[in-house]
C-alpha positions in Angstrom: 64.6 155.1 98.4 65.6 158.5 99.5 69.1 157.0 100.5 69.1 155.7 96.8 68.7 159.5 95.3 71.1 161.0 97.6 73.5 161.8 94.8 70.3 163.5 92.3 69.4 166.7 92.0 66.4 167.8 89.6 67.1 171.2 87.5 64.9 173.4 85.1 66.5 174.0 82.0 65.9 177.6 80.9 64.5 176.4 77.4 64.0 173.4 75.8 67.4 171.7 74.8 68.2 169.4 71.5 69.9 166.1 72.3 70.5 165.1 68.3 67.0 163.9 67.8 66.3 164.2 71.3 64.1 167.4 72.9 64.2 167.5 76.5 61.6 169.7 78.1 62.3 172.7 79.8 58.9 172.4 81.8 59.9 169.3 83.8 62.6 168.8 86.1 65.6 166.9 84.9 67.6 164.2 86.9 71.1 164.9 86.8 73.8 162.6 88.7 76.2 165.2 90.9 78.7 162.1 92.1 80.7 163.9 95.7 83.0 166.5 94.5 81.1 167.4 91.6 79.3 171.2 90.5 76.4 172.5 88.9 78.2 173.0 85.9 79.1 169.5 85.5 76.1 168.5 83.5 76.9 166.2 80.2 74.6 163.7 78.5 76.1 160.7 80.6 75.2 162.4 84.1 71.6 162.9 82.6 71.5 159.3 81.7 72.8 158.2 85.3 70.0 160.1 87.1 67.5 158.9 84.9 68.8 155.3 85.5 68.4 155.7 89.2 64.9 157.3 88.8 63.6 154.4 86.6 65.0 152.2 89.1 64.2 153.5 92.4 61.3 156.6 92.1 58.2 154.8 90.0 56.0 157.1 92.0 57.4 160.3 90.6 54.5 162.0 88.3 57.0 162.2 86.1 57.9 158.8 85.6 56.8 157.5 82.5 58.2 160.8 80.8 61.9 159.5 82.5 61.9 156.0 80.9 60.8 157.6 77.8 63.5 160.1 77.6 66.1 157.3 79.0 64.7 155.1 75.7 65.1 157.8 73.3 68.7 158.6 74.8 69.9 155.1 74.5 68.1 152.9 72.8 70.0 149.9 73.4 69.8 150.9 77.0 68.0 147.9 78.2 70.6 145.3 76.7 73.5 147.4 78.0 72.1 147.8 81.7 71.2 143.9 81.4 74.7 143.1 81.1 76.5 145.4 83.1 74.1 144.0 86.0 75.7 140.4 85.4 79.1 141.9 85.6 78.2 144.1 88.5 76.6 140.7 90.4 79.7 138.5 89.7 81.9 141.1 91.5 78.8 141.3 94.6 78.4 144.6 94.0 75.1 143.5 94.5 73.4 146.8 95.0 74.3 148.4 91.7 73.9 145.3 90.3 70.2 145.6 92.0 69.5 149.4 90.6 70.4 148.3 86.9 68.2 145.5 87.1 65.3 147.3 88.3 65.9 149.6 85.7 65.9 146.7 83.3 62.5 145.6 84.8 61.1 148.5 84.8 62.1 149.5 81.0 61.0 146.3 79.4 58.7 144.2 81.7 60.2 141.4 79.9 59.6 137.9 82.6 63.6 137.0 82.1 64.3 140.5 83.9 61.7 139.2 87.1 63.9 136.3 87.1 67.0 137.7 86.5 66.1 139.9 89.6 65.1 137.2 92.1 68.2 135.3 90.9 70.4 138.4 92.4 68.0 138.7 95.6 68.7 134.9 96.5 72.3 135.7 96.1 71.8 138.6 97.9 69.8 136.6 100.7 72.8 134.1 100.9 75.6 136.8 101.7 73.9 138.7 103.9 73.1 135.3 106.0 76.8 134.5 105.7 77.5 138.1 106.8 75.0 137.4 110.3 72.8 140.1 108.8 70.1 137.6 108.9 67.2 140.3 109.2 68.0 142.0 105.8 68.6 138.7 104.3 64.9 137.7 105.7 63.8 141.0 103.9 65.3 139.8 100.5 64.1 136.4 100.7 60.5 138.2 100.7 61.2 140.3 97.7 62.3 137.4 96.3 58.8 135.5 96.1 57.2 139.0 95.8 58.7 139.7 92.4 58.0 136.1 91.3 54.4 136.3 92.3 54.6 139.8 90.4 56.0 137.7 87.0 53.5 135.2 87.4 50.8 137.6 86.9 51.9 139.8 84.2 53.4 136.9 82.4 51.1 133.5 83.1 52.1 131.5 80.3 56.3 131.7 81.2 56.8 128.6 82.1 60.6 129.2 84.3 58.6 131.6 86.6 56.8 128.2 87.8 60.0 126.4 88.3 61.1 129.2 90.2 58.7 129.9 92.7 58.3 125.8 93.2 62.4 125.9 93.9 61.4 128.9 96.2 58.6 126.6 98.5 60.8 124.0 98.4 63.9 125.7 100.1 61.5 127.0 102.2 60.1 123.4 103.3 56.5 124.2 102.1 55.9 121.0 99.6 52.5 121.3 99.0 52.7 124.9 97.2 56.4 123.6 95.3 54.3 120.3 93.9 51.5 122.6 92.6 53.8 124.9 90.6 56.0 122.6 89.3 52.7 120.9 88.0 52.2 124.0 86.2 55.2 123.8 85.1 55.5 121.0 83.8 52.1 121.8 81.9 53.6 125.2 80.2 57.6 123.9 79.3 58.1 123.3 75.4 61.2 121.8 75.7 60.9 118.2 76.4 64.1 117.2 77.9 63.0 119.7 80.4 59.6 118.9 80.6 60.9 115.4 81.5 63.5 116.3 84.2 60.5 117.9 86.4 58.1 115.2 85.6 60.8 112.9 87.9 61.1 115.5 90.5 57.0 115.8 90.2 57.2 112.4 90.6 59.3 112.7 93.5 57.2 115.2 95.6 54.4 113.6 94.9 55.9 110.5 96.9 57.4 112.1 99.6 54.1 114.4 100.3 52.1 110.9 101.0 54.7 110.8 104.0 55.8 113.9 105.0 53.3 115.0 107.5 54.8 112.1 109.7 58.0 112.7 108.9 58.1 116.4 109.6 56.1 116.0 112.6 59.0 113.8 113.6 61.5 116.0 112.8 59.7 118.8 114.4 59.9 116.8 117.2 63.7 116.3 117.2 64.0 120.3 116.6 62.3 120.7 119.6 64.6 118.2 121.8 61.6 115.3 122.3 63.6 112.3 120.3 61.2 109.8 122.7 58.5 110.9 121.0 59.8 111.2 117.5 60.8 107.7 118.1 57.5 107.0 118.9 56.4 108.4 116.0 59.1 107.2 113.2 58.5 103.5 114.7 54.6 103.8 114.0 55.3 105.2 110.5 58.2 102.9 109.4 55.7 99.3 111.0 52.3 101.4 108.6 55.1 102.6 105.8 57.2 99.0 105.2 60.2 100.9 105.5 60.0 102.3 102.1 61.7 106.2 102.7 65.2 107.1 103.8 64.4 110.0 106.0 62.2 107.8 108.2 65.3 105.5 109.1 67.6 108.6 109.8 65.0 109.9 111.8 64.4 107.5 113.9 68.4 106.6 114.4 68.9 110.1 115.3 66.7 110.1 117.8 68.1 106.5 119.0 71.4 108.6 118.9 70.2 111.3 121.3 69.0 108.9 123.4 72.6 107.1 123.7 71.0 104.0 122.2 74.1 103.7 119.2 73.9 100.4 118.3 69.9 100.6 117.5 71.0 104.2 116.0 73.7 102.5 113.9 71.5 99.9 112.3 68.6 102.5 111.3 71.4 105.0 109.9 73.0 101.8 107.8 70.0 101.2 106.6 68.7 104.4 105.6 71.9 104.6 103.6 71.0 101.3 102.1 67.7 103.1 100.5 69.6 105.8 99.6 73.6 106.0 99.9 74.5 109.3 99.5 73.4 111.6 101.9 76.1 113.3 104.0 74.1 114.1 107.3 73.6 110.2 107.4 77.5 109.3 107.5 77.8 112.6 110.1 75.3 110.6 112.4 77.0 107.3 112.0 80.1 108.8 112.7 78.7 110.4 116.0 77.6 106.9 117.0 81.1 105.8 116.1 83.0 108.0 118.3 80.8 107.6 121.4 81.1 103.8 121.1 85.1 104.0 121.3 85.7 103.3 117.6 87.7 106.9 116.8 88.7 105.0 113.4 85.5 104.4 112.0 84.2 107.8 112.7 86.8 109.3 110.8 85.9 106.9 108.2 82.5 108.0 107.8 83.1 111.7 108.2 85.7 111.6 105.3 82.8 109.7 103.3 80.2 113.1 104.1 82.9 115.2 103.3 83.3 113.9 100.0 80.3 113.9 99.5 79.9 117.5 100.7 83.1 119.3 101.1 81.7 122.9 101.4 79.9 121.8 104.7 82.2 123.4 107.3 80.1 121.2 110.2 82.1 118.2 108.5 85.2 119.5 107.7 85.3 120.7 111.3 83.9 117.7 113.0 86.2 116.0 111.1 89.1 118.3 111.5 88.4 117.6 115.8 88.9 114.1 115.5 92.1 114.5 113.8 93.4 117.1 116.1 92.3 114.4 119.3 94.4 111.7 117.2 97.9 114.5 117.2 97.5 114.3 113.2 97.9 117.9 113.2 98.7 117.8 108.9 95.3 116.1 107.9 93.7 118.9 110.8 95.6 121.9 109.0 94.1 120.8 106.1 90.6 120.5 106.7 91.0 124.2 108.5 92.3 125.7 105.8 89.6 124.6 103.8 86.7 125.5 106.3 88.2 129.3 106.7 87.8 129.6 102.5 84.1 129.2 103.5 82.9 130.4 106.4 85.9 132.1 108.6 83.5 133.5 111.1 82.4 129.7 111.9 82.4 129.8 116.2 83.2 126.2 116.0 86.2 126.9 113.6 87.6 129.3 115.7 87.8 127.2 118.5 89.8 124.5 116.2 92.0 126.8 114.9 93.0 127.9 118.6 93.7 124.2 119.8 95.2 123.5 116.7 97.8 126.4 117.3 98.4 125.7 121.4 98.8 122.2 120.3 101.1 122.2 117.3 103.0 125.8 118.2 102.2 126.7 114.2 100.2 130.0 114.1 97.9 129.6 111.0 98.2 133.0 109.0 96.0 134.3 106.5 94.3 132.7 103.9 97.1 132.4 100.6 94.8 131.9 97.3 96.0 129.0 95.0 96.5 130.2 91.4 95.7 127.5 88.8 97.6 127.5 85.9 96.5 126.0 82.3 99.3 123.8 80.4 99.4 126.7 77.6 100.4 129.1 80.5 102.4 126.3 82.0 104.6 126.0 78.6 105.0 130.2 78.7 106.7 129.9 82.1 109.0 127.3 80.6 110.1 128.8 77.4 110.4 132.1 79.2 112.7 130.4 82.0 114.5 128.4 79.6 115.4 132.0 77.4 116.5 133.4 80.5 118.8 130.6 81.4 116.8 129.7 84.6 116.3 125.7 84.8 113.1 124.9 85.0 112.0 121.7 87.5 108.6 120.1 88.0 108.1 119.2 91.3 
């Protein structure tokens, strides 16, 4: 917090001062913004409002406090709507810190539930930067405020129903399904609107099926995750004889495990059919094409990759697994491509790195930096048309 209130200093006014309708008190120190290079003397009714902003925000243990959102209110009484949407603007640019100390402030001045969600909405994209950055501990630290101020909603506000869908989104990233099935119950018990309602009952629906499997499955994949794919195999061919075959996860499972243990024709069947149950699932064509490639047929794993990279093309694992094989085939254009792509989304990725060299040492073309494509509408497209046909430039679509 201190680091927060570096930039505010409190002063005693030598008498009580008239703001319009406004008295401010002479007997308790005010919070007054000094931004670097600014004096004493610079003291106007908008660096009073910025320190009170950041007080709200950041010091709710000051004795003071409720005296600070009071005066903040009485100052600007649309204050709450105007820091509400100067927050969205301040998150779409990830300036995500202001955009953090005007949403407290929000929360703090109303206690209305959208500004707890609002809030956690910003932490998740906060938590998703920071992990993209490597900064993986503060984005841990985020993730917990993020539940924290959801838990915090829930029990000021019981009866909003979106608090519920929240936190069950929250266990469910998270992998525990048990808590996510129990608050999108409630959910489901508190939403008015029906098409809503109806949309969760299906995902209810959903969990509910997949939780009279999952300790199985997860103890298989847990398995995998801790390099024994003999005894997820085990496991998964237990559970799939019991089960009837019934889930898609328990077919990829168990062919990834086949796969690890070089057994890719058994791996190919239970990937094939685990895309039978369900056909669009992007790691499933990234295992199939593995099996591909280590049985000779370059081809066909290209084939598949393509297929999970259409249906996932921010994944960089495909693009750049896919991008390889190109590169081992000297089709250096469809590798560029895929590159090009990967770097708009992760250009830290190790893996990509190592592409991008052996691209370069193979082809002699040094890839440069990233060039932004600018879209144009047909309105804007007709502008540039008339204005080159005015100027006696030809115009030619290519």
């Amino acid at each position: 917090m201190q680091n927060r209130m570096k930039d505010i200093r409190f002063i005693t006014l030598p008498e009580d001062r008239d703001l319009g309708a406004v008295t401010i008190r002479k007997d308790i120190p005010l919070p007054i913004q000094f931004p670097e290079g600014s004096v004493t003397d610079d003291i106007d009714v908008n660096s009073i409002v910025a320190g009170l902003i950041k007080v709200v925000a950041w010091d709710t243990e000051n004795k003071n406090y409720g005296y600070y959102k009071d005066l903040l209110l009485d100052l600007q009484p649309d204050v709450v709507k105007e820091l509400n949407l100067a927050a969205i603007a301040q998150s779409k640019k990830e300036d995500y810190e202001f955009a953090e100390e005007l949403m407290l402030a929000v929360n703090h001045l109303s206690d209305a539930p959208e500004s707890y969600i609002n809030l956690a909405v910003l932490y998740a994209q906060m938590t998703v930067k920071l992990h993209k950055d490597k900064n993986d501990t503060l984005a841990d630290m985020y993730d917990d405020r993020i539940i924290a101020i959801l838990n915090e909603c829930r029990d000021r506000h019981p009866d909003y129903a979106p608090t519920y869908s929240e936190i069950s989104a929250f266990h469910m990233r998270h992998g525990d399904v048990e808590n996510a099935r129990d608050y999108l119950a409630r959910y489901v018990e508190l939403e008015k609107d029906s098409k809503k309602k109806e949309e969760a009952q299906k995902t209810l629906d959903s969990i509910n099926g997949m939780l009279s499997s999952k300790d199985r499955i997860m103890y298989a994949y847990d398995k995998m995750m801790m390099g024994c794919p003999d005894e997820a195999l085990e496991i998964m061919d237990k559970y799939i004889a019991e089960d009837g075959g019934k889930r898609w996860e328990s077919f990829f499972i168990r062919g990834w495990a086949k796969r690890v243990l070089e057994n890719f024709k058994g791996a190919q069947e239970d990937l094939l059919e685990s895309l039978r149950i369900d056909g669009k699932n992007a790691e499933v064509y990234n295992e199939l094409s593995i099996c591909a490639r280590e049985s000779g047929d370059v081809e066909l794993a290209k084939s598949y990759l393509q297929i999970a990279v259409d249906l996932d093309g921010d994944d960089v694992i495909y693009l750049t697994n896919l991008a390889f094989l190109h590169l081992g085939s000297g089709e250096f254009a469809e590798c560029r491509e895929l590159l090009e792509k990967a770097r708009t989304i992760d250009p830290d990725d190790p893996q990509l790195k190592y592409l991008m060299d052996e691209y370069q040492k193979a082809t002699g073309d040094k890839i440069g930096d990233i060039i932004s494509e600018e879209v144009y509408s047909d309105e804007e497209i007709q502008a540039l048309k008339d204005k080159a046909a005015s100027s006696g430039i030809p115009y030619r679509e290519i």
